[in-house]
Backbone and ligand atoms as CSV (ligand in chain L), in Angstrom:
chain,resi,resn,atom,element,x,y,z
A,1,UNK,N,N,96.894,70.176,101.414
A,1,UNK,CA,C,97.962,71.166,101.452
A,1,UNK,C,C,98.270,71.526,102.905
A,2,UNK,N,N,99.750,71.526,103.464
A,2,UNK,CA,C,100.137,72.017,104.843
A,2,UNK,C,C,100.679,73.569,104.790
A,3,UNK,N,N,99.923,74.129,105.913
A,3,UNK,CA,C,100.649,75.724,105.768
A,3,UNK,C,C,101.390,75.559,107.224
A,4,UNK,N,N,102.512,75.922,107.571
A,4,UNK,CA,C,103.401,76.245,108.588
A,4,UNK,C,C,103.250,77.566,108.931
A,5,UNK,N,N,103.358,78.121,110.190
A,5,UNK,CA,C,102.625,79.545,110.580
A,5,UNK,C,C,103.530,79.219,111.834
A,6,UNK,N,N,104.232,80.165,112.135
A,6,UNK,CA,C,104.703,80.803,113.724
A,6,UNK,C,C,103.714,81.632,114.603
A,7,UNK,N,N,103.488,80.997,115.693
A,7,UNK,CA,C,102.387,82.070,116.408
A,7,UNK,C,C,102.793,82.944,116.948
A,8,UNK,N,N,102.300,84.040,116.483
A,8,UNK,CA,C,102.860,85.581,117.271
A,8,UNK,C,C,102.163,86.134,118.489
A,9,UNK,N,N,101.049,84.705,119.146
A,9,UNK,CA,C,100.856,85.434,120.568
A,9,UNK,C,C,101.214,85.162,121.257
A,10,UNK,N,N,102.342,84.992,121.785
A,10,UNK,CA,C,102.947,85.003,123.012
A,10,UNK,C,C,104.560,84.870,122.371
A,11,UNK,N,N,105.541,84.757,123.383
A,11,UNK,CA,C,107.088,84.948,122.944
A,11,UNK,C,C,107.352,83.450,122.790
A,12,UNK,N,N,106.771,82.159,123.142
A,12,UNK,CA,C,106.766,80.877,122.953
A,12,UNK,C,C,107.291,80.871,121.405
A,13,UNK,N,N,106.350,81.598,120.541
A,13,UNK,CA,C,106.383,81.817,118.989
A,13,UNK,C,C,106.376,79.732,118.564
A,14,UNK,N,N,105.314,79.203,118.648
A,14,UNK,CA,C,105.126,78.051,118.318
A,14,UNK,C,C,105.026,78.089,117.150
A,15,UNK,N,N,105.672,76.399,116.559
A,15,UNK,CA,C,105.450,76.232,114.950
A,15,UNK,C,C,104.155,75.458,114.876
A,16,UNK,N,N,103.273,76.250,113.867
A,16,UNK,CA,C,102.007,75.530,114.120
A,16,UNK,C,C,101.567,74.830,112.524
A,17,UNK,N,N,101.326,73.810,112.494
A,17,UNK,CA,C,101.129,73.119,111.375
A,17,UNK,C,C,100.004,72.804,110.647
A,18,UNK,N,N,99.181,73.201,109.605
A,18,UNK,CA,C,97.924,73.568,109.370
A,18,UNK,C,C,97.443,72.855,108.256
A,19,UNK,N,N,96.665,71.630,107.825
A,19,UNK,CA,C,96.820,70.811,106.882
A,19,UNK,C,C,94.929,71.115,106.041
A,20,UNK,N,N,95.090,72.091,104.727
A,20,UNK,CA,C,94.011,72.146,104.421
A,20,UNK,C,C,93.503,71.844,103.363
A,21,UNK,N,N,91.965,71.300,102.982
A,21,UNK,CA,C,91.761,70.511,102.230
A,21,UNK,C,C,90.895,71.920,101.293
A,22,UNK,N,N,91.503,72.341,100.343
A,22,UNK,CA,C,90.776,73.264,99.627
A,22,UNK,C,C,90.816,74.634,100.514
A,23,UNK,N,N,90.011,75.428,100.927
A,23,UNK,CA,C,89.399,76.202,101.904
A,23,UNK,C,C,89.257,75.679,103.413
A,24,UNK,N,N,88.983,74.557,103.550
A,24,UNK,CA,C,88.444,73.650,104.720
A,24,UNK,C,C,89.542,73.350,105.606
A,25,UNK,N,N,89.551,73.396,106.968
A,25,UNK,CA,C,90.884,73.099,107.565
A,25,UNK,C,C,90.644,71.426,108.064
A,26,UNK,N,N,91.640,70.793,107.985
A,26,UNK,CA,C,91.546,69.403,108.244
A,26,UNK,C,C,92.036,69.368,109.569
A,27,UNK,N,N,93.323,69.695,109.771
A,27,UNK,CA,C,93.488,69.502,111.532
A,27,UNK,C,C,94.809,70.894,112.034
A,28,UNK,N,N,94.927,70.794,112.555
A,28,UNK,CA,C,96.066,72.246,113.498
A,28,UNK,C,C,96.582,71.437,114.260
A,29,UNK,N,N,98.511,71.270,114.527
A,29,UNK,CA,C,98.842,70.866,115.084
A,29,UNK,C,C,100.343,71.615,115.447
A,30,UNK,N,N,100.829,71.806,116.629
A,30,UNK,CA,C,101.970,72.258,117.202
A,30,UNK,C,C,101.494,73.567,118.107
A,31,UNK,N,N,100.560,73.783,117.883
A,31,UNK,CA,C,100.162,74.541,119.308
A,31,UNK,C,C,100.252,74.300,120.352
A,32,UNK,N,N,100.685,75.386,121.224
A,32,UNK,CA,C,100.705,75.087,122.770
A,32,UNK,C,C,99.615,75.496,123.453
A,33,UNK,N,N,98.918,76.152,122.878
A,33,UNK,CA,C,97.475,76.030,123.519
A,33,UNK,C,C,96.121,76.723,122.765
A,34,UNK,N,N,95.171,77.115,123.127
A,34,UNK,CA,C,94.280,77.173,122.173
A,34,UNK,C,C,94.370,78.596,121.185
A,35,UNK,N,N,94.517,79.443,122.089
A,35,UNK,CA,C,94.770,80.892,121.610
A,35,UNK,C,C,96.048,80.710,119.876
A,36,UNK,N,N,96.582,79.986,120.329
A,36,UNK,CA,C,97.359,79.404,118.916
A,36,UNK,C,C,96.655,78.726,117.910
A,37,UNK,N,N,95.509,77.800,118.414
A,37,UNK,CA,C,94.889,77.388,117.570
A,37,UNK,C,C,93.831,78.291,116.687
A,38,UNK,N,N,93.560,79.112,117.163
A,38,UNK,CA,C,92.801,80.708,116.558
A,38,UNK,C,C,93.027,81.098,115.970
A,39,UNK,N,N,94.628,81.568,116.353
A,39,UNK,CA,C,95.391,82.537,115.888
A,39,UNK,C,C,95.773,81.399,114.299
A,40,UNK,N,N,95.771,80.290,114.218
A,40,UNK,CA,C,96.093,79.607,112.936
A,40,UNK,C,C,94.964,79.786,112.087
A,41,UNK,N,N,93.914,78.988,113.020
A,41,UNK,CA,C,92.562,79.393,111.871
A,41,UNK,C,C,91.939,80.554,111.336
A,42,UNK,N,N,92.390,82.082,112.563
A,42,UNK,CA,C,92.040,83.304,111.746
A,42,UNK,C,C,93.365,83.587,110.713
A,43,UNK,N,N,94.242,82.991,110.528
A,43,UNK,CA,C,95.691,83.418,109.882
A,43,UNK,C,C,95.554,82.509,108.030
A,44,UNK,N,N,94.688,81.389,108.411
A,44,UNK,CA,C,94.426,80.911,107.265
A,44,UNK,C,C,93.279,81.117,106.062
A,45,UNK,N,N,92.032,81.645,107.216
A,45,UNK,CA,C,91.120,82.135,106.409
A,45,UNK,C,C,90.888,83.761,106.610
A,46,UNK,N,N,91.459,84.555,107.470
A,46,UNK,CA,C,91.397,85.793,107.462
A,46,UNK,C,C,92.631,86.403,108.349
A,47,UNK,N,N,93.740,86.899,107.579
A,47,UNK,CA,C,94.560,86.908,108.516
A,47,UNK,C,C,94.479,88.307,109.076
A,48,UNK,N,N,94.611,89.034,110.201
A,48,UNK,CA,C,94.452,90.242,110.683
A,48,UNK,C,C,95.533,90.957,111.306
A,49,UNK,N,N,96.064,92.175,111.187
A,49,UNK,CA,C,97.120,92.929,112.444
A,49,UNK,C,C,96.394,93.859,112.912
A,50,UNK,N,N,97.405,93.892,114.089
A,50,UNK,CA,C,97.302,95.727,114.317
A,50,UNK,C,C,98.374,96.432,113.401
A,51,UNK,N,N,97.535,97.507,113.042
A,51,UNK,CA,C,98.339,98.624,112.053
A,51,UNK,C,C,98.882,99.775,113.225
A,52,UNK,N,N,100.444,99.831,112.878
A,52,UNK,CA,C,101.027,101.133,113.392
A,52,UNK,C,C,101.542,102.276,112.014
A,53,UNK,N,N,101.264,103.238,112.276
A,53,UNK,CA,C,102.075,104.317,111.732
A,53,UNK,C,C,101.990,104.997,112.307
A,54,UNK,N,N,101.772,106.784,111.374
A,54,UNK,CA,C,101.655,107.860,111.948
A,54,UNK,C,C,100.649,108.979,111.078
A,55,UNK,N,N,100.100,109.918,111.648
A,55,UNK,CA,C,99.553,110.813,111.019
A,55,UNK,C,C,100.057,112.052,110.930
A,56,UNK,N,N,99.912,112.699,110.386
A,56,UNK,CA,C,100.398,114.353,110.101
A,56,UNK,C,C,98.753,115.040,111.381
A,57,UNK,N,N,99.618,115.971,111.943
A,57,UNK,CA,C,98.735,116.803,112.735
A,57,UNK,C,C,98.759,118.830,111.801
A,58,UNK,N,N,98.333,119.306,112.263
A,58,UNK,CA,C,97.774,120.275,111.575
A,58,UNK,C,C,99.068,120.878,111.113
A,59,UNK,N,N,99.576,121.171,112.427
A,59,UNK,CA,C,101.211,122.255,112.313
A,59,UNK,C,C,102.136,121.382,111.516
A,60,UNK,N,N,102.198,120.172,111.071
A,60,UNK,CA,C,103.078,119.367,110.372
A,60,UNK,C,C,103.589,118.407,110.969
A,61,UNK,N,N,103.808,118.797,112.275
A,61,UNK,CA,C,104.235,117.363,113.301
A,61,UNK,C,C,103.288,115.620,112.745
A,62,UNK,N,N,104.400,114.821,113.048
A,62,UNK,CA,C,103.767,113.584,112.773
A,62,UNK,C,C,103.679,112.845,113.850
A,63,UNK,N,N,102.181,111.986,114.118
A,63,UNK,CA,C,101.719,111.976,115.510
A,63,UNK,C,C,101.692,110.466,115.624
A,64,UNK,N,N,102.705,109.713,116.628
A,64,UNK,CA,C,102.246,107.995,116.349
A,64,UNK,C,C,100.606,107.504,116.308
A,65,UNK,N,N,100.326,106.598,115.743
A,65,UNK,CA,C,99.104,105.793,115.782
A,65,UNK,C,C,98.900,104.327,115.387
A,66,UNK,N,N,98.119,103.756,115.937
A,66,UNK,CA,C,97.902,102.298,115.864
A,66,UNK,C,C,95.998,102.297,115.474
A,67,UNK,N,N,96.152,100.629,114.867
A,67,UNK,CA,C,94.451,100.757,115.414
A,67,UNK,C,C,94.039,99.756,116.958
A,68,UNK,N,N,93.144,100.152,117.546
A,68,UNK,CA,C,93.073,99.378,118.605
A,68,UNK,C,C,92.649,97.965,118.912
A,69,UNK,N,N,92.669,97.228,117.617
A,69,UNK,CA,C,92.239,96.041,117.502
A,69,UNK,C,C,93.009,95.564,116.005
A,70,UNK,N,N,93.239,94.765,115.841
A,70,UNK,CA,C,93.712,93.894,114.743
A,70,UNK,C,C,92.603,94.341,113.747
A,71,UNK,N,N,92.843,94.006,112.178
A,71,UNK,CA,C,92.186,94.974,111.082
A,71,UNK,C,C,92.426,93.881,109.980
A,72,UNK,N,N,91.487,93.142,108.847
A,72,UNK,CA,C,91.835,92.371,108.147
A,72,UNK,C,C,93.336,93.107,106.959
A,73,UNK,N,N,94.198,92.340,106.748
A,73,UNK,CA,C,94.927,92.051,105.703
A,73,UNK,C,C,94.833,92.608,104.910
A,74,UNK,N,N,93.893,91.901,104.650
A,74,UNK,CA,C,93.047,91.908,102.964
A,74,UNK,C,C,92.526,93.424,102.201
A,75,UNK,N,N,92.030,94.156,104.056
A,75,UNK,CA,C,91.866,95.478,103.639
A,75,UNK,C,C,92.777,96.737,103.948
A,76,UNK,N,N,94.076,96.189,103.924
A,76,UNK,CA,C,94.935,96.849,104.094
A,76,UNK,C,C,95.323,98.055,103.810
A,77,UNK,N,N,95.081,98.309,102.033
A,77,UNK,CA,C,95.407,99.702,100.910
A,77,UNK,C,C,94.438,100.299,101.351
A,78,UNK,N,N,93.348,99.991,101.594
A,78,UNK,CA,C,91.890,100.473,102.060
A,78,UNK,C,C,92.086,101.654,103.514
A,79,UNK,N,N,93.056,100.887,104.262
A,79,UNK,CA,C,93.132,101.199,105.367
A,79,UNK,C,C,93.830,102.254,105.518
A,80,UNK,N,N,95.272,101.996,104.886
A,80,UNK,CA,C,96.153,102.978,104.928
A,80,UNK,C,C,96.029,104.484,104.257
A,81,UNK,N,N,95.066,104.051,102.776
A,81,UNK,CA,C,94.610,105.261,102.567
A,81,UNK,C,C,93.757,106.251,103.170
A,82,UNK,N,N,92.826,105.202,104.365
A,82,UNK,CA,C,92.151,105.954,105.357
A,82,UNK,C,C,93.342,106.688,106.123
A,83,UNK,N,N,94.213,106.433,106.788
A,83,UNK,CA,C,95.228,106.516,107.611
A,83,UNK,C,C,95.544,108.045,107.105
A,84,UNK,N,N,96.359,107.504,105.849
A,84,UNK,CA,C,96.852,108.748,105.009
A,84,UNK,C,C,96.371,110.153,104.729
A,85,UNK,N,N,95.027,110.096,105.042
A,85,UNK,CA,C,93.931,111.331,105.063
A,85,UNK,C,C,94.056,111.860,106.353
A,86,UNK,N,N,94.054,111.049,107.460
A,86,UNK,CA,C,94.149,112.001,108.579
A,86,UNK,C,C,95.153,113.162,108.816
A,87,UNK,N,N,94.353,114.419,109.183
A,87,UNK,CA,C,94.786,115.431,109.516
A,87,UNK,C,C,94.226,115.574,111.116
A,88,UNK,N,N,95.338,115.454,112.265
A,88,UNK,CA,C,94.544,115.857,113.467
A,88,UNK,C,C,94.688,117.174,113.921
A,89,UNK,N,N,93.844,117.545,114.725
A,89,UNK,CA,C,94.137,118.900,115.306
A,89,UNK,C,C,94.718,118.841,116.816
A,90,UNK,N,N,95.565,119.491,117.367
A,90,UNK,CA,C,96.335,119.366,118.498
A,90,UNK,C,C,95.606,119.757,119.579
A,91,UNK,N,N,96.150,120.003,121.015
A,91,UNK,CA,C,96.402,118.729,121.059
A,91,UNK,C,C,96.643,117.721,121.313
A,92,UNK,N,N,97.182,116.554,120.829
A,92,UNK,CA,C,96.881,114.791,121.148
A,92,UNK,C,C,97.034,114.454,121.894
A,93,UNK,N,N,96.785,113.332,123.301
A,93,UNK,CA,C,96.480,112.365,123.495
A,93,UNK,C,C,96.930,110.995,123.792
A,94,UNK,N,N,97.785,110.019,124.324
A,94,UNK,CA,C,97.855,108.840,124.042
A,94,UNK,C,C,96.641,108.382,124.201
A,95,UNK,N,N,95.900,107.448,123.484
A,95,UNK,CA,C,94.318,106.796,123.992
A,95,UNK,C,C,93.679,107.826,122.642
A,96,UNK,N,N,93.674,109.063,122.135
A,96,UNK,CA,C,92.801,109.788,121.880
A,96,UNK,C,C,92.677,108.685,120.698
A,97,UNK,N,N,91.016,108.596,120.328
A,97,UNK,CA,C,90.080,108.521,118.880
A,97,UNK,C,C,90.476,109.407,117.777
A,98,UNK,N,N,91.420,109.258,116.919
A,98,UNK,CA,C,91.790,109.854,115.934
A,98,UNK,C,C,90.898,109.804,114.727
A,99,UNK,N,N,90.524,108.539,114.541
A,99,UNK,CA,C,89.491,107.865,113.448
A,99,UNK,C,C,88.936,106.795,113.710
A,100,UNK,N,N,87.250,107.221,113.674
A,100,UNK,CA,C,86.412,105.947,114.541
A,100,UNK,C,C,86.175,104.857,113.335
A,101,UNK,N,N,85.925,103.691,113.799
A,101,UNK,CA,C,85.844,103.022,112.389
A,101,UNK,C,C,86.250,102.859,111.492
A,102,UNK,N,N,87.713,102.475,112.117
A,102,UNK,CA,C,88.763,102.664,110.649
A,102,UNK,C,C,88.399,101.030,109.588
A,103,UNK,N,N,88.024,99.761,110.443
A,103,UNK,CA,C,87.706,98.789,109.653
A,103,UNK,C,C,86.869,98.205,110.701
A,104,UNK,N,N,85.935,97.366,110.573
A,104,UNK,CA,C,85.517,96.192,111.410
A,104,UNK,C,C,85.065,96.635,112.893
A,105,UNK,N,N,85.239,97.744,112.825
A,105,UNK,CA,C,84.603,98.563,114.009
A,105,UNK,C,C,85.979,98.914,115.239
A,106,UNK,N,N,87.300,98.485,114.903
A,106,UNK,CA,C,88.602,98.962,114.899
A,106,UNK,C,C,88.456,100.444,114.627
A,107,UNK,N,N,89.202,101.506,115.858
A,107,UNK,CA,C,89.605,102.577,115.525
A,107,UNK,C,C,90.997,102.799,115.667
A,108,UNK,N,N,91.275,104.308,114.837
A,108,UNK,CA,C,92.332,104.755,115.282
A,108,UNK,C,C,92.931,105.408,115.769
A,109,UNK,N,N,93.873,104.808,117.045
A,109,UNK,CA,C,94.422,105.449,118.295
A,109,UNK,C,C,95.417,106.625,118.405
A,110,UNK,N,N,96.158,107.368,118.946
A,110,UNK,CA,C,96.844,108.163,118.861
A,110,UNK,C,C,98.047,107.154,120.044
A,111,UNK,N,N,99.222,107.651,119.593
A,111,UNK,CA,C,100.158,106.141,120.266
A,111,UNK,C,C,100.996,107.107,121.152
A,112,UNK,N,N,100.849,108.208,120.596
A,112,UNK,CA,C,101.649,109.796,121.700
A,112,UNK,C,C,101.207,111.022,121.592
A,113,UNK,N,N,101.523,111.495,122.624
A,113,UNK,CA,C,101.540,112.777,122.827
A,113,UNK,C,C,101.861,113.849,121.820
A,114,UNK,N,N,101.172,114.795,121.113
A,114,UNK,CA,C,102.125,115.940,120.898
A,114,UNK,C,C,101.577,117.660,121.564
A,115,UNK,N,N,101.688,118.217,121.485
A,115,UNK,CA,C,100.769,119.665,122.317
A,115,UNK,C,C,100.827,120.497,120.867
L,1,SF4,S1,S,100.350,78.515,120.509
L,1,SF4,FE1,FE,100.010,79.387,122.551
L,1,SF4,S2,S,101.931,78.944,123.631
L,1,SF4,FE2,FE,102.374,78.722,121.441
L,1,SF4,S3,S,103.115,80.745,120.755
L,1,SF4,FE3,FE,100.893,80.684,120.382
L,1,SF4,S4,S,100.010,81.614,122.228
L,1,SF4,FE4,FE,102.104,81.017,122.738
C-alpha cells in the first residue's frame, strides 16, 4: 500500500511517497532531506501536532495557548478535554506553564498576554 503525505516542515512542502507493507514501511521516497523522512515515518505510525487554542482565565477573558511540543493525534479528545478544564488565574504570560504534562511530557503554553 502507498500513502502520499506533504511535508509540513519547511515551506518546500515536499510530496513524499510512502510504500507500506502491512504496518512495516518498505521505502520513503520524494523527500528533500531527512527531517522529511521522519516527519513521514512519525506521520505513518504516529502522527503528532502542535495543538493551538485557548483557555478561559478566571475573569472570563480567553487566553491564547499552544502545547510546546507536538502531542500524538490519536490522543487528541484526551487532550482537548484537558485543555477545556483549564481555568488560569491572571496574570498571563507569553512562555507561562499553564498545564504541565498535558501529553508525552508536552506542556501547555500561554501564546499571550492578558493582565
Ligand atoms: S522533506 Fe525536507 S525539504 Fe522537503 S518539505 Fe520536508 S523538510 Fe522541507
Amino acid at each position: 500500500m502507498k500513502k502520499t503525505l506533504t511535508c509540513i516542515e519547511c515551506p518546500l512542502g515536499c510530496e513524499i511517497e510512502v510504500t507500506m507493507n502491512g504496518d512495516e514501511i518498505v521505502s520513503i521516497v520524494g523527500n528533500g532531506c531527512l527531517r522529511g523522512k521522519a516527519y513521514a515515518e512519525n506521520e505513518v505510525t504516529c502522527p503528532k501536532r502542535v495543538v493551538t487554542s485557548t483557555v478561559r482565565a478566571e475573569n472570563g477573558a480567553l487566553v491564547p495557548v499552544k502545547t510546546d511540543a507536538p502531542v500524538k493525534k490519536s490522543e487528541m479528545f484526551e487532550i482537548m478535554q484537558k485543555i477545556n478544564a483549564v481555568k488560569v488565574k491572571l496574570p498571563v504570560k507569553i512562555g507561562d506553564i499553564l498545564l504541565e504534562n498535558i501529553s508525552d511530557g508536552a506542556n501547555l503554553i500561554a501564546t499571550g498576554n492578558e493582565e
